[in-house]
Biotite code that builds the C-alpha atoms (Angstrom):
import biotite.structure as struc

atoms = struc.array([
    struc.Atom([96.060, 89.703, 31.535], chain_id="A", res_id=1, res_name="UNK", atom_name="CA", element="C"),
    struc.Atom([98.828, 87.877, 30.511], chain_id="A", res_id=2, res_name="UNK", atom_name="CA", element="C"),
    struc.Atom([99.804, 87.978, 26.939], chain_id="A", res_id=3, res_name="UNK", atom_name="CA", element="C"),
    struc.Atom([101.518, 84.766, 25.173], chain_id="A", res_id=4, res_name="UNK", atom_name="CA", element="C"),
    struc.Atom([101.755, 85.409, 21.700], chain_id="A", res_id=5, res_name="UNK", atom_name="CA", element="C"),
    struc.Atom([98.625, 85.608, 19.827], chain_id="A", res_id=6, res_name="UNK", atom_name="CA", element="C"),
    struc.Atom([96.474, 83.962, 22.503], chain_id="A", res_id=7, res_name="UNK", atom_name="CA", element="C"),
    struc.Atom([95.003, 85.493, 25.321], chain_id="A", res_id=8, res_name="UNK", atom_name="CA", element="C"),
    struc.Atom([94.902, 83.892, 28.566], chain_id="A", res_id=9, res_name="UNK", atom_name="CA", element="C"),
    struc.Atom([90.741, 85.290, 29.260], chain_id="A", res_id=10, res_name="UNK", atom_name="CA", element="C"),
    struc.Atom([89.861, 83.512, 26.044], chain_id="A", res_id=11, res_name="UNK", atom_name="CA", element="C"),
    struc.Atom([91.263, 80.166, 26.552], chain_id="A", res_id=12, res_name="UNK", atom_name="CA", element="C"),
    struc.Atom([89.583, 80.588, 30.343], chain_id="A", res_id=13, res_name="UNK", atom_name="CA", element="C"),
    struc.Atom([86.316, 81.999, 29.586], chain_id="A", res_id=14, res_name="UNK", atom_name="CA", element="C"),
    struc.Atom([85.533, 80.192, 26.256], chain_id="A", res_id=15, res_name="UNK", atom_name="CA", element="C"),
    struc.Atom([87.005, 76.407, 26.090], chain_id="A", res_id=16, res_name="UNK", atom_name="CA", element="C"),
    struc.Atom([84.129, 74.972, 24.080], chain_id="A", res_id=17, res_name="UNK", atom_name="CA", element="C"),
    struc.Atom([83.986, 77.716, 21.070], chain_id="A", res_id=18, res_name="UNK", atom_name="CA", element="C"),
    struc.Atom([85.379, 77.019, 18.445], chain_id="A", res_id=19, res_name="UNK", atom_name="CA", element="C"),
    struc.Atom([87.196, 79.241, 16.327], chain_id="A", res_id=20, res_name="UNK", atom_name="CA", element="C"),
    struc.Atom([84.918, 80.344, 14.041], chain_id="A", res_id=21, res_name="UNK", atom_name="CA", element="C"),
    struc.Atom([85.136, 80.262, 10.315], chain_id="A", res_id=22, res_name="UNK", atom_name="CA", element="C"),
    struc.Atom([85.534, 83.278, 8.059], chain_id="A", res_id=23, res_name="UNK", atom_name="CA", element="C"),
    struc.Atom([85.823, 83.476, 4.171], chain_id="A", res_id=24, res_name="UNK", atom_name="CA", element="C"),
    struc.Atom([88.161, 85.240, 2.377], chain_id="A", res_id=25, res_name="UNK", atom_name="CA", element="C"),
    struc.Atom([85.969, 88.526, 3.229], chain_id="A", res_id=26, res_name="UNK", atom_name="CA", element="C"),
    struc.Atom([85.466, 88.034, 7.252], chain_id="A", res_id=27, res_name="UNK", atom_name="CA", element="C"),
    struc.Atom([81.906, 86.709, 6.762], chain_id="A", res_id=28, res_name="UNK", atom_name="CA", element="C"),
    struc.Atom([80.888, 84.098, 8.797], chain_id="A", res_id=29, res_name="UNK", atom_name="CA", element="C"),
    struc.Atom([80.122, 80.557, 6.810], chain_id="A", res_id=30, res_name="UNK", atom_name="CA", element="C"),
    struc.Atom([78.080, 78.694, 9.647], chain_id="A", res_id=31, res_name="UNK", atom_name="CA", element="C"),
    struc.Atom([75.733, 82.092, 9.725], chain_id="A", res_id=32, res_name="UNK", atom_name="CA", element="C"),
    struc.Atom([75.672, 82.379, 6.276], chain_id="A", res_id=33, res_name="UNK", atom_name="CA", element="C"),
    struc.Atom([74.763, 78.668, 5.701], chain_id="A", res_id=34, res_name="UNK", atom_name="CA", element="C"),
    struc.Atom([71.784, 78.835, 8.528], chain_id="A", res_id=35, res_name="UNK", atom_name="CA", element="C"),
    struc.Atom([70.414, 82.099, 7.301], chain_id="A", res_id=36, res_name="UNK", atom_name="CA", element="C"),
    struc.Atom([70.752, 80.682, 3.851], chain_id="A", res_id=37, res_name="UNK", atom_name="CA", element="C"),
    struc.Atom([68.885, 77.542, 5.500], chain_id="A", res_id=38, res_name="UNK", atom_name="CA", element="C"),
    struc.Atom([66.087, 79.542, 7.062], chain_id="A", res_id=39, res_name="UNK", atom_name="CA", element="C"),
    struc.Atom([65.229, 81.893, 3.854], chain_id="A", res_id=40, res_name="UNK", atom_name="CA", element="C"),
    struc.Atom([64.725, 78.224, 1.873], chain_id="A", res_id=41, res_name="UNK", atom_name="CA", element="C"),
    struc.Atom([62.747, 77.007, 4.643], chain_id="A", res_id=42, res_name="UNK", atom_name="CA", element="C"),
    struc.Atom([60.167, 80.772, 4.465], chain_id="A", res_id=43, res_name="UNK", atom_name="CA", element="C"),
    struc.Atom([60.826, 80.826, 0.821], chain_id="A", res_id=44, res_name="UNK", atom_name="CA", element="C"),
    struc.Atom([59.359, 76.868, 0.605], chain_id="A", res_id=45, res_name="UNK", atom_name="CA", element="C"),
    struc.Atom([56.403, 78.145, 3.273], chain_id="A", res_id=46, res_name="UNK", atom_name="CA", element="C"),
    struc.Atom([55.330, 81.098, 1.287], chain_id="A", res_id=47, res_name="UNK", atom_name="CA", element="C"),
    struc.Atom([55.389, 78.648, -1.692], chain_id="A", res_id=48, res_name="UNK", atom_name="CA", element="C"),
    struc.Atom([53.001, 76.392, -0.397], chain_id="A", res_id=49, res_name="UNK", atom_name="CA", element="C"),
    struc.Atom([50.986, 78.887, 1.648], chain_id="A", res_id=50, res_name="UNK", atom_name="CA", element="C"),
    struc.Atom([50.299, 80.672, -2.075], chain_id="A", res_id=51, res_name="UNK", atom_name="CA", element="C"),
    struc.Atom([49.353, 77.501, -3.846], chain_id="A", res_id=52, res_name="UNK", atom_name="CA", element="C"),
    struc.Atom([47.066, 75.767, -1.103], chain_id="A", res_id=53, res_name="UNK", atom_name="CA", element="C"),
    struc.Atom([44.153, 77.628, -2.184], chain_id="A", res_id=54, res_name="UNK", atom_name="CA", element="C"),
    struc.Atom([44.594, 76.365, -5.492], chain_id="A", res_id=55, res_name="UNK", atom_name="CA", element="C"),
    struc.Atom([45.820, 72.527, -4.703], chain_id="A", res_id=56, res_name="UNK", atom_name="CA", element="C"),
    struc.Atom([42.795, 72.836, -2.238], chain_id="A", res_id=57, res_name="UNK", atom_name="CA", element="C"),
    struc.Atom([40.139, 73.652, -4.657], chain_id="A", res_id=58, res_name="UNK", atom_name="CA", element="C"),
    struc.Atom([41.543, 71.087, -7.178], chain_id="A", res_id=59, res_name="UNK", atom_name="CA", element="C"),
    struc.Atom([41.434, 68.395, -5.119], chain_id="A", res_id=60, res_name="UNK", atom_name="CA", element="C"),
    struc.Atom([37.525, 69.203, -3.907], chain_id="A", res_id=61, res_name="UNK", atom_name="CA", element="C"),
    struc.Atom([37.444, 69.115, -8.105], chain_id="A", res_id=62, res_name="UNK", atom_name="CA", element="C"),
    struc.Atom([38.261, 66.053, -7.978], chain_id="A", res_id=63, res_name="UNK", atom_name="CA", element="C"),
    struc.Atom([36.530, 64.745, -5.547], chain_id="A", res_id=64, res_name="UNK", atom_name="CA", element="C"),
    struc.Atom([33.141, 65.819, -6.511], chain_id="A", res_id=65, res_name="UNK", atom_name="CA", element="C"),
    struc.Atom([33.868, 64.702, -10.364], chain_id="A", res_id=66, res_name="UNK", atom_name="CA", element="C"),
    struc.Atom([34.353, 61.392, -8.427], chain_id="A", res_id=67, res_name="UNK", atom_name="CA", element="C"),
    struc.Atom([31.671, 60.978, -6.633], chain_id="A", res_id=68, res_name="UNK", atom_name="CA", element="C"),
    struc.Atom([29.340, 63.168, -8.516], chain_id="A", res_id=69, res_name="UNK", atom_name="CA", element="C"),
    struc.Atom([27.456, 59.980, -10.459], chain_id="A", res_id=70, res_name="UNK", atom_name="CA", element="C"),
    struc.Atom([27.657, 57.754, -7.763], chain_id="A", res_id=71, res_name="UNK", atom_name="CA", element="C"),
    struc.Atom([25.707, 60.808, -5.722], chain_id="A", res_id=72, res_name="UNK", atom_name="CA", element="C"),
    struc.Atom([23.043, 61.151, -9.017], chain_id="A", res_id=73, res_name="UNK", atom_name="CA", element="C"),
    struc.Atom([22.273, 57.409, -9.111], chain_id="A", res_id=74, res_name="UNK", atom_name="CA", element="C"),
    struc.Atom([21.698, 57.562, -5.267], chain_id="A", res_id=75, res_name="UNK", atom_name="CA", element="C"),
    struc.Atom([19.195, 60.571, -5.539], chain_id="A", res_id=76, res_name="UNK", atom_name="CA", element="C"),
    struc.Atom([17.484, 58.448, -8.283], chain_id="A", res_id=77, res_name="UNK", atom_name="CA", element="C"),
    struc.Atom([17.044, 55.282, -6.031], chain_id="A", res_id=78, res_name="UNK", atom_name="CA", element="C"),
    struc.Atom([16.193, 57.060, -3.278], chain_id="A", res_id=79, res_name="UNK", atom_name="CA", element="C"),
    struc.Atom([13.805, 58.803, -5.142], chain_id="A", res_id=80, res_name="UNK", atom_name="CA", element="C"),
    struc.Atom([12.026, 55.886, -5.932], chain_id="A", res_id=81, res_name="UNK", atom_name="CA", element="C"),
    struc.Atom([12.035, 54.208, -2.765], chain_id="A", res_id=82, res_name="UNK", atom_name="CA", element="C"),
    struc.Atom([10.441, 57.201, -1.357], chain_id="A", res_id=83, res_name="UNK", atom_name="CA", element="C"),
    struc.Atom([7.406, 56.402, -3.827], chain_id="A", res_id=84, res_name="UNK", atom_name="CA", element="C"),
    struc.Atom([7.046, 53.019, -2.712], chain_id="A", res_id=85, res_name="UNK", atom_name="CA", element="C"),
    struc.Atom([7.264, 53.482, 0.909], chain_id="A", res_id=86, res_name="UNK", atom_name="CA", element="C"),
    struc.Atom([4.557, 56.172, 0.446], chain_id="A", res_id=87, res_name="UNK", atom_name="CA", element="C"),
    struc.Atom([1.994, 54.161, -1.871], chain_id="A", res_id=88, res_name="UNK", atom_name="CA", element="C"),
    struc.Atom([2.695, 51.582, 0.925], chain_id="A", res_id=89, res_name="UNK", atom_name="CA", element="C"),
    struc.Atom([1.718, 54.234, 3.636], chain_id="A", res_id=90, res_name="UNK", atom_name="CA", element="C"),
    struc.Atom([-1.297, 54.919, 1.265], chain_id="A", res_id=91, res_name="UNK", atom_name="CA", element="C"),
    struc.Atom([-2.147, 51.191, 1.360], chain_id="A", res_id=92, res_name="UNK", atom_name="CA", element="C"),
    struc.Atom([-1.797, 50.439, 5.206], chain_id="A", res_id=93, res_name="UNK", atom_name="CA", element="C"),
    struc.Atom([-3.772, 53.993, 6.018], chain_id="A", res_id=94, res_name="UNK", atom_name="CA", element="C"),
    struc.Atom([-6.556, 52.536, 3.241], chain_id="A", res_id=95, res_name="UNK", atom_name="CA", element="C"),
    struc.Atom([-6.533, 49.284, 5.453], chain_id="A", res_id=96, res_name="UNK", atom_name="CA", element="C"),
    struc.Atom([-6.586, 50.457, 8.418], chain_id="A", res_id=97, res_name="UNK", atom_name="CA", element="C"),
    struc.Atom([-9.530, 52.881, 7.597], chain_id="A", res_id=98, res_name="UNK", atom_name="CA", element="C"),
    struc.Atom([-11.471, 49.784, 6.454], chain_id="A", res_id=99, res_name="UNK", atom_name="CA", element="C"),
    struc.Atom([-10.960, 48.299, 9.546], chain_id="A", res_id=100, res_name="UNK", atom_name="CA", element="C"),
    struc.Atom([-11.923, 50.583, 11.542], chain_id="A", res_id=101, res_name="UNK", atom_name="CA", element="C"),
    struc.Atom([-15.352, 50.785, 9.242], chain_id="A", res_id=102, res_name="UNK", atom_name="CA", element="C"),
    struc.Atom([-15.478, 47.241, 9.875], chain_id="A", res_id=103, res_name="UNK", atom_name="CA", element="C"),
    struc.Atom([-15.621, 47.804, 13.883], chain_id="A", res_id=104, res_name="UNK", atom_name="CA", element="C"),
    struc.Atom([-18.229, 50.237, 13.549], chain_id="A", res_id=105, res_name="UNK", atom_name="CA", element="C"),
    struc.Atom([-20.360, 47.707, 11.640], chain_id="A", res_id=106, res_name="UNK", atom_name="CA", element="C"),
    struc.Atom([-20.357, 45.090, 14.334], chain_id="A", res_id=107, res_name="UNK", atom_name="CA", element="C"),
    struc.Atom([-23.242, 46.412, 15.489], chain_id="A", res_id=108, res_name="UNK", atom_name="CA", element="C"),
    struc.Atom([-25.674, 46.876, 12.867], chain_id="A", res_id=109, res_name="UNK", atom_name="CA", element="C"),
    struc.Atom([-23.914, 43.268, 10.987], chain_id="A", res_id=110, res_name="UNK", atom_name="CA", element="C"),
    struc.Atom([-25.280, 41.688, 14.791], chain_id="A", res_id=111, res_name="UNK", atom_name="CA", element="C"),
    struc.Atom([-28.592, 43.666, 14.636], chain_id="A", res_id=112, res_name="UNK", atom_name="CA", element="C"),
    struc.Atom([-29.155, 42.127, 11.563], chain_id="A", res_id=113, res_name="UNK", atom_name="CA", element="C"),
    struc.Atom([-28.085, 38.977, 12.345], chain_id="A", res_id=114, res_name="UNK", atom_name="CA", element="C"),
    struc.Atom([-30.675, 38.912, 14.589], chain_id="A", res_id=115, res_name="UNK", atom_name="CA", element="C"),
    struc.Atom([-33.453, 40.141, 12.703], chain_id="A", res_id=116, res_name="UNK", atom_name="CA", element="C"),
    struc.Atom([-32.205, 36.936, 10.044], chain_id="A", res_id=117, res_name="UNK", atom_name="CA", element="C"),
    struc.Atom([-32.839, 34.536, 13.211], chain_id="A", res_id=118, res_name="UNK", atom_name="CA", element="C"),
    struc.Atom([-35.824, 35.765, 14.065], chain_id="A", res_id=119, res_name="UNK", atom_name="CA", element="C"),
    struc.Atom([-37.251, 35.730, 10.614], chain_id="A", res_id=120, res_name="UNK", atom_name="CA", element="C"),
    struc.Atom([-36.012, 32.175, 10.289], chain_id="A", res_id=121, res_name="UNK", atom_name="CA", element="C"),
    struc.Atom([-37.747, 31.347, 13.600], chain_id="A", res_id=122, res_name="UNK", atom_name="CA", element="C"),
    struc.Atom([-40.974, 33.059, 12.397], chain_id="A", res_id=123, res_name="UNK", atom_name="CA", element="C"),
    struc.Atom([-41.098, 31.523, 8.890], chain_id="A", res_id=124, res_name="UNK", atom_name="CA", element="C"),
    struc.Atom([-40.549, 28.186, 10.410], chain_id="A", res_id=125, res_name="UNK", atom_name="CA", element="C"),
    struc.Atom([-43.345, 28.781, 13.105], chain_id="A", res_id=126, res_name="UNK", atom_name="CA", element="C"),
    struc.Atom([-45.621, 30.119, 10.081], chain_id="A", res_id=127, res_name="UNK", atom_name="CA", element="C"),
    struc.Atom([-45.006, 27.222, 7.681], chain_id="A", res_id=128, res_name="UNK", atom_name="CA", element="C"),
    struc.Atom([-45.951, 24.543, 10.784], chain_id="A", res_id=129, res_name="UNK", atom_name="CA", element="C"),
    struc.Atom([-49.123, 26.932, 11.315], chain_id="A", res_id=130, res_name="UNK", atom_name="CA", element="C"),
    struc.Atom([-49.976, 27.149, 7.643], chain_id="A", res_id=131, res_name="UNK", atom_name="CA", element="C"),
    struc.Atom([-49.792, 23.287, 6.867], chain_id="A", res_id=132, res_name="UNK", atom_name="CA", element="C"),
    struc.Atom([-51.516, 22.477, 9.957], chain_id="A", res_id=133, res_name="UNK", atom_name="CA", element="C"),
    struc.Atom([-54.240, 24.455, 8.858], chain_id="A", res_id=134, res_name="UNK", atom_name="CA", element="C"),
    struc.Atom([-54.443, 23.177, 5.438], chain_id="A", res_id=135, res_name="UNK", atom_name="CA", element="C"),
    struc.Atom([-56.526, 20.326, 4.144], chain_id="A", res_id=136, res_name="UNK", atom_name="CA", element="C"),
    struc.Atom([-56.182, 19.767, 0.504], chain_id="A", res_id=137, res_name="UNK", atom_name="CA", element="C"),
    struc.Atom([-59.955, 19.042, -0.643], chain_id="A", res_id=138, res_name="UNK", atom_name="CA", element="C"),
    struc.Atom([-59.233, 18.950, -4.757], chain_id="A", res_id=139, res_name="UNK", atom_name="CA", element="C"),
    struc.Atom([-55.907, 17.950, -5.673], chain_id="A", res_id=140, res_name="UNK", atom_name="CA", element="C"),
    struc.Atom([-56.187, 20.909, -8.414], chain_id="A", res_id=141, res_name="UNK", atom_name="CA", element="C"),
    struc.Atom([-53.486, 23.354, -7.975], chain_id="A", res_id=142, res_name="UNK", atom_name="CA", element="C"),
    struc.Atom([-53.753, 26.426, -6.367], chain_id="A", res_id=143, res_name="UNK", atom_name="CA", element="C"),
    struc.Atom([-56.339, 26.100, -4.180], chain_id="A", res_id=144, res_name="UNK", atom_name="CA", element="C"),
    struc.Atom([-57.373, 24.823, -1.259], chain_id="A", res_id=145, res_name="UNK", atom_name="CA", element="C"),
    struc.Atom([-59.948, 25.359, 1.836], chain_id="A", res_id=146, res_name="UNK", atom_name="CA", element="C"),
    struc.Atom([-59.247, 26.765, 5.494], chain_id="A", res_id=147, res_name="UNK", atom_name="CA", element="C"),
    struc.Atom([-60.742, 24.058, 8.158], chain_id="A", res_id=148, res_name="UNK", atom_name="CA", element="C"),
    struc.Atom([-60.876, 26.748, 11.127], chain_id="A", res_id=149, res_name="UNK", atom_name="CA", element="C"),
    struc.Atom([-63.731, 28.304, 8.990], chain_id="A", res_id=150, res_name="UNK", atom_name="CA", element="C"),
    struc.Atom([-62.304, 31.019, 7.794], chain_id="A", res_id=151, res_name="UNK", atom_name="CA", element="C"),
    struc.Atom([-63.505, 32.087, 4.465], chain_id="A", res_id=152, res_name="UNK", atom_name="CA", element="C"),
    struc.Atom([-60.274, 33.722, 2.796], chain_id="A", res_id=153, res_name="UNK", atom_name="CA", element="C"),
    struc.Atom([-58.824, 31.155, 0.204], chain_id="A", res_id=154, res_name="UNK", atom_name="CA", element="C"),
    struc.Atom([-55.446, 31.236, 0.568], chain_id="A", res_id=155, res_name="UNK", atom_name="CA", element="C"),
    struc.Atom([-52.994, 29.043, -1.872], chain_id="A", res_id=156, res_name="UNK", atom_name="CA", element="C"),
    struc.Atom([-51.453, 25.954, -0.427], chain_id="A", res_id=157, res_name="UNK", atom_name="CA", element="C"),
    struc.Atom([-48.291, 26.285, 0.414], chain_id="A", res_id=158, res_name="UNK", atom_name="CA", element="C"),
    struc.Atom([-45.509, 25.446, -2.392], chain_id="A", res_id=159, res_name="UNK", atom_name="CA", element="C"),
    struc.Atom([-42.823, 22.463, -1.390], chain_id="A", res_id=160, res_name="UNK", atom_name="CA", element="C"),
    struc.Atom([-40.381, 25.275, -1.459], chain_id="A", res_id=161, res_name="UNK", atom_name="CA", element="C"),
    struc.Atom([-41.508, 27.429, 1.437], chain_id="A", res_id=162, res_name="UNK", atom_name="CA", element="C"),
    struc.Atom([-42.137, 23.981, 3.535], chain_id="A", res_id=163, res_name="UNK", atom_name="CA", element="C"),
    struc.Atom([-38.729, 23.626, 3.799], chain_id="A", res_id=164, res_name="UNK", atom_name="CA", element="C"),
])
C-alpha cells in the first residue's frame, strides 16, 4: 500500500460511500450515541405503557359499565315484564285451546242429543194430533172431558199450550 499523506489508498478503494464518522471531543461516536439514545426512549416509552395498560384497561371497562349500567337495568326491567305477558298469553291460548278440544269431544253427545230433541218434538207433535183427535168436549166445564174410544180413564183436555 501506497501511502499519501494521511490517506490510505485501501480506504479510499474499499470504502467510497462511508463517511467519516463523527467523534466528540472524547472519541465517542454521536450517530451511535443518538440511535442508542433513540432506542432506550423507544423501550423506556414500551415498558411505560406495557405497566399502565392493566390499569388504563380496567378504567376504561369502568367506564363503560357505569355507562351502560342503567340502560342494562331498565332493559332487565322491560324484559321482565314482557316475559309476564307473553306467558299469561301462553296461559290464555293453552286455556283456549283446551276448550276446544272439549268442544270436539262434545260433538257427539251435543248430536245425540240433538236427536233425542227431534224425536221428542216429532213424538209430542204425533201425541197432541192423537190426543185431540180423541177428545170430544161433552161439558164445556174445565178440566174434564170424556174418551170416545171407550176407554174409561178421564184424562184432562189438553191445554192451548201443549196444542201448539
Amino acid at each position: 500500500m501506497l501511502d499519501i499523506g494521511s490517506y490510505s489508498m485501501q480506504s479510499v478503494v474499499m470504502e467510497p460511500s462511508r463517511k467519516p464518522a463523527t467523534h466528540d471531543k472524547d472519541g465517542h461516536d454521536l450517530e451511535l450515541h443518538t440511535k442508542v439514545k433513540r432506542v432506550t426512549d423507544k423501550f423506556s416509552e414500551c415498558i411505560h405503557i406495557v405497566a399502565n395498560e392493566p390499569s388504563l384497561g380496567l378504567f376504561r371497562i369502568q367506564e363503560h359499565v357505569r355507562k351502560t349500567l342503567p340502560q342494562l337495568a331498565h332493559t332487565k326491567v322491560e324484559l321482565a315484564q314482557l316475559q309476564q305477558k307473553v306467558q299469561g298469553s301462553c296461559y290464555d291460548v293453552d286455556y283456549a285451546i283446551n276448550a276446544m278440544e272439549s268442544l270436539k269431544e262434545s260433538k257427539r253427545p251435543l248430536s245425540n242429543m240433538e236427536t233425542m230433541l227431534k224425536s221428542a218434538i216429532i213424538t209430542k207433535k204425533h201425541l197432541n194430533d192423537k190426543v185431540t183427535d180423541r177428545w170430544v168436549i161433552l161439558d164445556p166445564a174445565p178440566n174434564l172431558g170424556v174418551l170416545v174410544s171407550g176407554s174409561e180413564q178421564r184424562l184432562p183436555p189438553p191445554s192451548k199450550d201443549s196444542v201448539k
